[in-house]
C-alpha positions in Angstrom: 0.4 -9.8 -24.6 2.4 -7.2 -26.4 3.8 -9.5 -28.9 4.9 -6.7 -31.9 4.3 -3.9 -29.8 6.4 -0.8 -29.7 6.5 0.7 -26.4 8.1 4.4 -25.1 9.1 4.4 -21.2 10.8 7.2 -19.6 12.0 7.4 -16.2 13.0 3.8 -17.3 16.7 3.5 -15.7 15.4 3.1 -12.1 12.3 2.4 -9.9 8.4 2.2 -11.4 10.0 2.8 -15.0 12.8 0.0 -14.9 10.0 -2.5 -13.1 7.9 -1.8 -16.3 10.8 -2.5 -19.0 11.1 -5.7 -17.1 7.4 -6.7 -16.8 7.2 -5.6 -21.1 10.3 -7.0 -21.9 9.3 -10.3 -20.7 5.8 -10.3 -22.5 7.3 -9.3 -25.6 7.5 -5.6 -26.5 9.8 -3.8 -28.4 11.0 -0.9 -26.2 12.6 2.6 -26.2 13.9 3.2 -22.8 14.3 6.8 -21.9 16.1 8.5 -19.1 18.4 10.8 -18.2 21.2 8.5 -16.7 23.0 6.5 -19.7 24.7 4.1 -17.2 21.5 2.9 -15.3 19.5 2.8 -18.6 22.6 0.2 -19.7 22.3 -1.2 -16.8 18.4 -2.3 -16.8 19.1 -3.3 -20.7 21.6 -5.8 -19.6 19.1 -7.6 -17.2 16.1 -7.4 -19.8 16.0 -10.5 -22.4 17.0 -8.6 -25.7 18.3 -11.7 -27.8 16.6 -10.2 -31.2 17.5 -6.6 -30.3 14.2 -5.1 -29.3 15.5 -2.9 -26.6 17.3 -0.1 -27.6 17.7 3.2 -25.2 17.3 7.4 -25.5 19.5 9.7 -23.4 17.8 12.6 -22.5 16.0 15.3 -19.7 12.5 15.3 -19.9 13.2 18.9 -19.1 14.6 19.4 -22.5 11.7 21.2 -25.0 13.5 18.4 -27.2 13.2 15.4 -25.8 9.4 14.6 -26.7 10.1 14.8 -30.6 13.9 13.0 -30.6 12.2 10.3 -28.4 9.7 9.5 -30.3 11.8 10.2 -33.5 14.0 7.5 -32.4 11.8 5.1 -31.6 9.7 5.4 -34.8 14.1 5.0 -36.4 14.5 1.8 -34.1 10.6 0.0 -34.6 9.0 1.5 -37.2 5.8 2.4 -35.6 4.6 3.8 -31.9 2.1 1.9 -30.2 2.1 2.7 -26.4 3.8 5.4 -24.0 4.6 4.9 -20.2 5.3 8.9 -19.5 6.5 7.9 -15.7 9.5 10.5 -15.3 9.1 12.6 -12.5 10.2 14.8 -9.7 9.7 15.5 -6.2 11.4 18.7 -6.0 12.2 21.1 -3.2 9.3 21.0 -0.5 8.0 23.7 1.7 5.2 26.0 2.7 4.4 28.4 -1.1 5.5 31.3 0.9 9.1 30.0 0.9 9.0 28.5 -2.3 11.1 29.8 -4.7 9.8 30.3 -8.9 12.8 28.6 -9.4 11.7 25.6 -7.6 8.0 25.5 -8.8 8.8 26.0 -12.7 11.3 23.1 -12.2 8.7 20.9 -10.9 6.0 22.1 -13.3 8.4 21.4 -16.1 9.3 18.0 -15.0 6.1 16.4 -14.2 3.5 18.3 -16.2 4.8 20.2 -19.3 7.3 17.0 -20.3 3.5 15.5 -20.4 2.2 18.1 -22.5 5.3 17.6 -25.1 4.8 14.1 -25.5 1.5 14.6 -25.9 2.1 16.1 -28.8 4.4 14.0 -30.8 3.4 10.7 -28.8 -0.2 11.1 -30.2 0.8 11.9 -34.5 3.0 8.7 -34.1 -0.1 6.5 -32.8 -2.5 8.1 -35.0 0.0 6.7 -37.9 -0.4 3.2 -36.2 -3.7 2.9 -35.8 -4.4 3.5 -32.6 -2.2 3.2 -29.2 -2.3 3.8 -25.3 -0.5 6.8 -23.4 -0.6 6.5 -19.6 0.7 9.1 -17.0 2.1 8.7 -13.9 0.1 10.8 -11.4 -0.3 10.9 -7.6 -2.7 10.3 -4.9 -1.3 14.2 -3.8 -2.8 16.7 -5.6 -5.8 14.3 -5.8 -7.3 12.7 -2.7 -4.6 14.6 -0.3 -2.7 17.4 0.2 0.7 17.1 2.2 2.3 19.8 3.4 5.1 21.4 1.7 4.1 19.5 -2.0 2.3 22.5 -3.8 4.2 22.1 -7.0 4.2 18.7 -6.7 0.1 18.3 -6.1 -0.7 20.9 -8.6 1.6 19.3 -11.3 0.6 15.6 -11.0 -3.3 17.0 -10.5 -2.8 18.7 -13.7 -1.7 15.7 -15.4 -5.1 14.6 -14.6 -6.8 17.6 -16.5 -4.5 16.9 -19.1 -5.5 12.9 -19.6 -9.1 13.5 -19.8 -9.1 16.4 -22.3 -6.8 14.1 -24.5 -8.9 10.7 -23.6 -12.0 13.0 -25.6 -9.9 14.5 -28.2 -8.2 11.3 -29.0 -11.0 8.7 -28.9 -11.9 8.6 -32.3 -8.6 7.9 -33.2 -8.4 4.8 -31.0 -6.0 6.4 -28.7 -6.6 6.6 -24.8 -5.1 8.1 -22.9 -5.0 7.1 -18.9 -3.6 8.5 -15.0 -1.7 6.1 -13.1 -1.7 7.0 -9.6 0.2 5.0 -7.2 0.6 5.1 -3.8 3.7 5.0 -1.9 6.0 3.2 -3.5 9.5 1.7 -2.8 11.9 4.1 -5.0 14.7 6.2 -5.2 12.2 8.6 -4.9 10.6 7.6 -1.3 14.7 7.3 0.0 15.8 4.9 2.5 14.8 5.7 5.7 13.3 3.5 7.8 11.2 5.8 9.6 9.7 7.4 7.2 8.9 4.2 5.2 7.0 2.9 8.2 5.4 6.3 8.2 4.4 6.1 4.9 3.3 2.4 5.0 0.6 3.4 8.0 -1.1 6.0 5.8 -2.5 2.7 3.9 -5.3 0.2 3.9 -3.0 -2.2 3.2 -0.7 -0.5 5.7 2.4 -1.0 3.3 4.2 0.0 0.2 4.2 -0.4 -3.2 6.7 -2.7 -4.8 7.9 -1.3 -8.2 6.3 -4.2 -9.8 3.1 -3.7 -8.6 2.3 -0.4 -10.3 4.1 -1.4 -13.4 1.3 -4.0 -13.7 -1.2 -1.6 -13.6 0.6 0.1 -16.4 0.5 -2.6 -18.2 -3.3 -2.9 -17.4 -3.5 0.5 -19.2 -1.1 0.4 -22.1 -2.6 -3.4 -23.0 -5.7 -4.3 -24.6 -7.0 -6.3 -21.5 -7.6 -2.7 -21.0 -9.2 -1.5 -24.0 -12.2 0.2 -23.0 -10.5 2.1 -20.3 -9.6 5.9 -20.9 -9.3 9.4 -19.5 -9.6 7.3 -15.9 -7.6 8.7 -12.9 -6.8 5.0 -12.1 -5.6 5.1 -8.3 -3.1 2.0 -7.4 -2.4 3.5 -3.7 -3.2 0.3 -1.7 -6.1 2.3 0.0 -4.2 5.3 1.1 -7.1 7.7 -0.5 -9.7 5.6 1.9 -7.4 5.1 4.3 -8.1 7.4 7.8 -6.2 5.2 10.7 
């Protein structure tokens, strides 16, 4: 399915990201894994088939005003050509009520999960727009969109911004044969969601399908996006949340 194709994942050393660079890898991508970890993204290289080299790896903070252009600068060094982007690095950050939220707190959030977006954006796009075309999905959330959960302000309006974001890109990159998409999954098993029981069964009730995510299962909505099986999909807000937006026992 992606046979030839360049790919650009970041978040890729753990969780949603590393599930992706698995499910890609194995339907024959070539792949620029990004994160911020250098020994996890080895790590996730070694258990991806890579006999003719297409997997190579980019150190970096999506933080960084940087990263965006050396990411896809080395990925254009390593493949030639850009032809899809899984922009699934993220944050949580801090929670609690805005009054006790520090500016610290909500720029880091802000910065993580929606101006990263707007950098690669902006060199993702020239690099496809070279190629001919190409597929750039977010990751999003369910909060921000169908919920609000107390104490996730930055988080909501971040990940909801990411939303605005895709569907003013979706119209100004159409003609281009670029589209742009919102991934947003429900609660998922990561580093992210931590390890507590409790809370995972909380988490699992707040769903139709009253469970969680696997990894796996929101990378393949990914896919979905960044393939041509869906080519006449863009600036959608595509929810994966195992009912949790319908969901009300």
């Amino acid at each position: 399915m992606f046979d030839g194709k360049t790919i650009l994942i970041t978040g890729a050393s753990s969780g949603i990201g590393a599930a992706a660079a698995r499910l890609l890898a194995g339907a024959g991508a070539n792949l620029m894994l990004a994160a911020r970890r250098e020994d996890r993204l080895e790590q996730v290289r070694a258990s991806l088939p890579d006999a003719a080299g297409r997997i190579s790896l980019f150190v970096g903070d999506v933080d960084d005003p940087t990263f965006s252009e050396s990411s896809v600068k080395a990925t254009l060094d390593a493949f030639g050509g850009l032809d899809g982007a899984f922009n699934n690095a993220g944050m949580l950050g801090d929670m609690g009520p805005v009054p006790e939220m520090s500016l610290e707190t909500w720029n880091q959030v802000l910065a993580t999960n929606l101006n990263s977006a707007f950098l690669a954006a902006k060199y993702q796009i020239p690099a496809m727009k070279a190629r001919g075309g190409g597929s750039i999905v977010f990751t999003s959330s369910f909060v921000g969109y169908t919920i609000g959960i107390p104490g996730m302000a930055a988080y909501a309006a971040a990940k909801a911004g990411l939303i605005g974001l895709t569907q003013v890109l979706a119209v100004e990159c159409g003609e281009d044969n670029i589209r742009v998409n919102a991934l947003l999954p429900g609660g998922t098993k990561t580093e992210m969601a931590g390890d507590d029981p409790a809370f995972h069964e909380y988490v699992a009730g707040l769903h139709a399908l009253k469970r969680m995510a696997e990894p796996e299962e929101i990378a393949q909505a990914a896919a979905f996006l960044l393939s041509d099986a869906g080519s006449f999909v863009t600036g959608s807000a595509m929810l994966c949340d195992g009912g949790n937006s319908i969901s009300k026992t």
